[in-house]
N, C-alpha and C positions, 0 to 999 in steps of 0.2 A: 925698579926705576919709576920714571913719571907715571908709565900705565897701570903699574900697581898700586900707586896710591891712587888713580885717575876712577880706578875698578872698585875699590876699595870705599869710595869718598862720592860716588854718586850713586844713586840707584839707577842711571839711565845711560845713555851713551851721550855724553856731551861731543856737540858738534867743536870740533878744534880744528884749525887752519894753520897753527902756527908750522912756521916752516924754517931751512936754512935761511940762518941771517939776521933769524928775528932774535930779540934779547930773553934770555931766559935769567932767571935767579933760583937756587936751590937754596933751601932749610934742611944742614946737618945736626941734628943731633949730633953729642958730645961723642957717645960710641962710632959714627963714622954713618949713621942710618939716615938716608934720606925719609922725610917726615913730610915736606911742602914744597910745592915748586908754582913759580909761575912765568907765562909767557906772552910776548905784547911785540908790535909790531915798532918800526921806527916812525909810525904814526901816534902811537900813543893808544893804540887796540889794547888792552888785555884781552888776550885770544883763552886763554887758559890758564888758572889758580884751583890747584886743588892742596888740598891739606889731610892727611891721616886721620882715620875719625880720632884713633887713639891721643890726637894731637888737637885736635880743635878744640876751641876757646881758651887756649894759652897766646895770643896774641901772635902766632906764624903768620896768619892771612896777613893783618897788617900791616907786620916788620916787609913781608912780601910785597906789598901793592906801594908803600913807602918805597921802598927803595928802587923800584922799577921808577918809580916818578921821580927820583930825584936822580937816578939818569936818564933820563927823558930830558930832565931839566937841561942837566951837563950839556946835553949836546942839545941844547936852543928848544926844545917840545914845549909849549905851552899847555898841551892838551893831552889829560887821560881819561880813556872814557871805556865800554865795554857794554854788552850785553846781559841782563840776566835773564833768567825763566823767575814767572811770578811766584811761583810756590816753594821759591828758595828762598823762604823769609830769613834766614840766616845770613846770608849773604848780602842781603838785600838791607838790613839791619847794619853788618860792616857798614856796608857805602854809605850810608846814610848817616853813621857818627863819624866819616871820614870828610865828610863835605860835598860827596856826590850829589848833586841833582839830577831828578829821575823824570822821567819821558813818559807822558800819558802810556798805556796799555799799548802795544803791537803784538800784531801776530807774523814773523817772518816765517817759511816755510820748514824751519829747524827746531822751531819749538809745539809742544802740544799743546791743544785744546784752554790752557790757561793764558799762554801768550807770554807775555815777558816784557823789559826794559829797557832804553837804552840811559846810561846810566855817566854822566861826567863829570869832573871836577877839574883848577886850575894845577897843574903839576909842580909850581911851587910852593903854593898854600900846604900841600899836600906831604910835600918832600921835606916843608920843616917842621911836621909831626915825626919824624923818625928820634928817636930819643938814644 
């Protein structure tokens, strides 16, 4: 499930909050194999996006972060935004050809020694990248 690929897909313990209620989307493979999942608040948080290493850079992240924002949209959200750690230039690369705007350097008390981003875009702009 989500921890296995969560385990799988970081070398660290990412801090997650997500909880009942919040919206999640999964990425099945054709066999029935969960590959991607992600999860965002009814604020517009992405709390949690992990993807299979065996899966990454097949475009999963994106179809995922698209369509969280284009129900974000549905139900009036104007706003997607999220944290990253700095040293996930991968990820940090995503947002960055998706339209995110990124937040000088912070250090919240969940990230190490490199610090991280807060990182947002408009959820429609966003949601009509979905193809």
């Amino acid at each position: 499930g989500h921890m296995d690929i969560r385990m799988a897909a970081f070398p660290y313990t990412p801090a997650s909050c997500t909880s009942v209620g919040d919206g999640t989307f999964d990425c099945v493979a054709s066999d029935g194999t969960l590959v991607g999942y992600i999860g965002y608040s009814s604020s517009g948080y992405i709390d949690d996006l992990a993807v299979h290493p065996s899966w990454q850079g097949r475009k999963v992240a994106k179809g995922l972060v698209c369509s969280a924002a284009k129900q974000l949209m549905e139900r009036g959200g104007k706003r997607i935004y999220l944290h990253v750690r700095a040293a996930n230039y991968p990820a940090i690369g995503l947002y960055k050809s998706l339209g995110f705007s990124m937040s000088e350097n912070i250090y919240p008390g969940w990230y190490d020694w490199h610090g991280g981003y807060e990182m947002e875009t408009n959820t429609s702009r966003l949601a009509s990248l979905m193809q």
